[in-house]
MIVEX-426313 format. One record per residue: z, y, x of N, C-alpha, C, O in turn. Coordinates in steps of 0.02 Angstrom, whole numbers, plus 32768, in hexadecimal, padded with zeros to 4 digits. Atoms other than C-alpha are relative to their C-alpha. Last residue first. Layout:
% MIVEX-426313
ZYXZYXZYXZYX;...
END
This chain:
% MIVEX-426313
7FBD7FCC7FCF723A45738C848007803A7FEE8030805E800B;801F7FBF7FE371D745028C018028802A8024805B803C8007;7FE87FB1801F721B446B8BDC7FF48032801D800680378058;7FDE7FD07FC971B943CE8BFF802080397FEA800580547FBA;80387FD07FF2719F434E8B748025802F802C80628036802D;7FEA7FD57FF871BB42928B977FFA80557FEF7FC680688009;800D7FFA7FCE7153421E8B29803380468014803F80717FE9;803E7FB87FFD719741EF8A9A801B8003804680507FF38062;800B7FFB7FB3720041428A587FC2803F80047F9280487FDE;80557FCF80147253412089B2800680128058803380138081;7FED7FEC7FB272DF408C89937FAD802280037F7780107FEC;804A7FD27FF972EF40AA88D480228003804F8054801D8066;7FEF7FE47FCA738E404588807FBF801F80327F947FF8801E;804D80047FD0737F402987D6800F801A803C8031804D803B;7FE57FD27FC9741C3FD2877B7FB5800E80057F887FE97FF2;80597FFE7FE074053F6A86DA8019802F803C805080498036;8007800E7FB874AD3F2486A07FD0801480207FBF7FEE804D;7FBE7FDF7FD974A43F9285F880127FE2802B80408005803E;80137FBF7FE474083F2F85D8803980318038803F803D8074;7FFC7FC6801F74623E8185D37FDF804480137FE88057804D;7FE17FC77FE474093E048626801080307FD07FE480487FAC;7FC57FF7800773D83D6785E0802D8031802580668024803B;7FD88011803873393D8685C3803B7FF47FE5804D7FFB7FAA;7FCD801D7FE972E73DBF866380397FF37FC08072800C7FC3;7FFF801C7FB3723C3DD5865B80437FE4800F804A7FB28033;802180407FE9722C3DD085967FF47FF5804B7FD27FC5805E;7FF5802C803572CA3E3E85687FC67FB980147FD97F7F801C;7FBD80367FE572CA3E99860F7FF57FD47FD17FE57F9F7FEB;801480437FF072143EDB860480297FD48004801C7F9A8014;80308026803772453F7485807FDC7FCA80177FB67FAE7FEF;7FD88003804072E63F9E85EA7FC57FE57FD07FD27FB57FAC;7FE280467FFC72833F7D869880257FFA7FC780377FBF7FC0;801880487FFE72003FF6865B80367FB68014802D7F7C8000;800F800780337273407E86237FC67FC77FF47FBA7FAA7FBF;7FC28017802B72CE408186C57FDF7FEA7FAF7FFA7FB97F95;7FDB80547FFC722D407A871780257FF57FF5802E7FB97FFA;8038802A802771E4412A86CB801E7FBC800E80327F9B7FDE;80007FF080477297417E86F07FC17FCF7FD07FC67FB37F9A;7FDA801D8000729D414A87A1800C7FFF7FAB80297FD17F8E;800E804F7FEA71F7418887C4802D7FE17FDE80127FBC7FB5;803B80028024721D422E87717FDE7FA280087FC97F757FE3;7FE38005804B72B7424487D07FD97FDF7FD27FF57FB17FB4;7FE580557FFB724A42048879803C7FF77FAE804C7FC57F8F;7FBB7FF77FEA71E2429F884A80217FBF800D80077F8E7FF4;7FF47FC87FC9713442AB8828803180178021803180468049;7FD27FC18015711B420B87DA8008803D802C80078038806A;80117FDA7FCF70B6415987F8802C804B7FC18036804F7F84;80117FB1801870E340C9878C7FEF801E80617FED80058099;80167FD37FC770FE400B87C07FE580357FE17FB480277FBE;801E7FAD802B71483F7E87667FEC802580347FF58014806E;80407FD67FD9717A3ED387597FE9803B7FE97FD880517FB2;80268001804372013EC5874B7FEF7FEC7FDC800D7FDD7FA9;7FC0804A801F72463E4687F37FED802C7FAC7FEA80057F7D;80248033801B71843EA0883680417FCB7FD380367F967FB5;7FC38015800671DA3F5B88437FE17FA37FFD7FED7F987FC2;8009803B802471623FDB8869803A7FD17FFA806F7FE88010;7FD780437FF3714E4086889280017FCA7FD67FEF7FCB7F9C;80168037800A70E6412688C580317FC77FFF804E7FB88033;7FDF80387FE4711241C388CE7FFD7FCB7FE0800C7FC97FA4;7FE38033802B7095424488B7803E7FCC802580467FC28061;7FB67FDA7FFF704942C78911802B7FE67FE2805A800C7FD4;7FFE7FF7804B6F9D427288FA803C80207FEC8047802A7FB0;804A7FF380226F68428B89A87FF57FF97FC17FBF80077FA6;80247FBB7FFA700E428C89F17FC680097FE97FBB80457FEA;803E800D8002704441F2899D7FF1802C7FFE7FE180467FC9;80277FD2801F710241DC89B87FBA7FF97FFE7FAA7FC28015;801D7FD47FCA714A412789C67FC880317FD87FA180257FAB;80307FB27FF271B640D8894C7FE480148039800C80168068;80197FE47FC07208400F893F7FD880477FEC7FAC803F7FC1;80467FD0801A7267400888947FF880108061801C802F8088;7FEF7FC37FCB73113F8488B37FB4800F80037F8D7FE1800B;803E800E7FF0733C3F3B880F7FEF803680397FFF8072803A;80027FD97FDD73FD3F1288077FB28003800A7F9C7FD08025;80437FFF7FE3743B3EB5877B7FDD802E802E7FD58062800E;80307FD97FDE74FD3ECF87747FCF7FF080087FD17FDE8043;80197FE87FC675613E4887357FD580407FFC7FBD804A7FC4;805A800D7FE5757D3E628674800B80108053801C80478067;80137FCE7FDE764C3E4686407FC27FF380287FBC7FC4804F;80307FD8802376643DD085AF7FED802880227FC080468006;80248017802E76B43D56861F7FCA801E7FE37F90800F7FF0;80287FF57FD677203DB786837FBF7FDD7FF47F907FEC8019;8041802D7FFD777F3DE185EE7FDB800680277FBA803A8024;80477FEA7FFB78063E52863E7FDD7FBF7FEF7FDD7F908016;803A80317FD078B73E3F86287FAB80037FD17F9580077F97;804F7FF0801479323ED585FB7FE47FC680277FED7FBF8064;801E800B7FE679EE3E8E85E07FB480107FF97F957FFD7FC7;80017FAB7FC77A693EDF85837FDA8002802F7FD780368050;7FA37FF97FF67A9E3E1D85307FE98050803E7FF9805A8078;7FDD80307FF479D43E1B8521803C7FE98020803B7FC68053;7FC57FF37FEF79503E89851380327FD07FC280307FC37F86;7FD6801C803678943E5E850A805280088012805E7FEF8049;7FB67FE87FD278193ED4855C80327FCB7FBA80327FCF7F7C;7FD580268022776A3EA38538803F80038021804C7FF2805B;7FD0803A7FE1770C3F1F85B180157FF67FBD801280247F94;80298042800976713F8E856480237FCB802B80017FA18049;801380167FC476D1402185947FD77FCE7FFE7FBC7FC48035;80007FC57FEE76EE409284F07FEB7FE1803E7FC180078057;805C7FCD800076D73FFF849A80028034801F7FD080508007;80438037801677613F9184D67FC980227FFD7F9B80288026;801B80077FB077D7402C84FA7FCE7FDF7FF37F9A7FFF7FE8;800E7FD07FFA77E5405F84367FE77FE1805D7FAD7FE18073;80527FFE800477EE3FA084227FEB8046800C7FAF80458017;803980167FE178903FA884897FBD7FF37FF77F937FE88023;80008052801678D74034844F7FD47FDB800B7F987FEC800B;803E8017801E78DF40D584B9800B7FB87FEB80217F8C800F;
END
């Protein structure tokens, strides 16, 4: 593979050099990490969550579903909440909490 064929295919700057691969560490996006608190809501059957470094907060019937509505809010709040962040660094991480349930014998 040639090296701009790699370049875009990974979103690394790969520059080669007497046979040498070195890595622009430079152009490479930390990781933003937004961590989505959830808890279920037996009385609306929902899952409920929020995020305040967003800001955001849906409700969903699945934690997929959750994770899907707040990915698409922190991508259309990044630009004016967090501006110098690349999107493609965005992470979501979903810590979700429910009440035990018993299993039937």
């Amino acid at each position: 593979m040639k090296g701009e064929d790699l370049a875009s295919s990974t979103g690394v700057i790969v520059v080669f050099r007497l046979g040498e691969v070195q890595v622009d560490e430079d152009a490479m996006s930390k990781p933003v990490i937004f961590t989505v608190s959830a808890i279920w809501d037996s009385g609306a059957n929902v899952w409920s969550g929020s995020c305040d470094e967003i800001p955001a907060a849906a409700d969903a019937t699945t934690l997929d579903e959750l994770l899907e509505k707040v990915s698409r809010m922190a991508l259309d709040l990044a630009p004016d909440n967090h501006p110098g962040v690349d999107p493609g660094s965005i992470f979501i991480q979903v810590m979700a909490i429910r009440e035990a349930v018993p299993v039937a014998a």
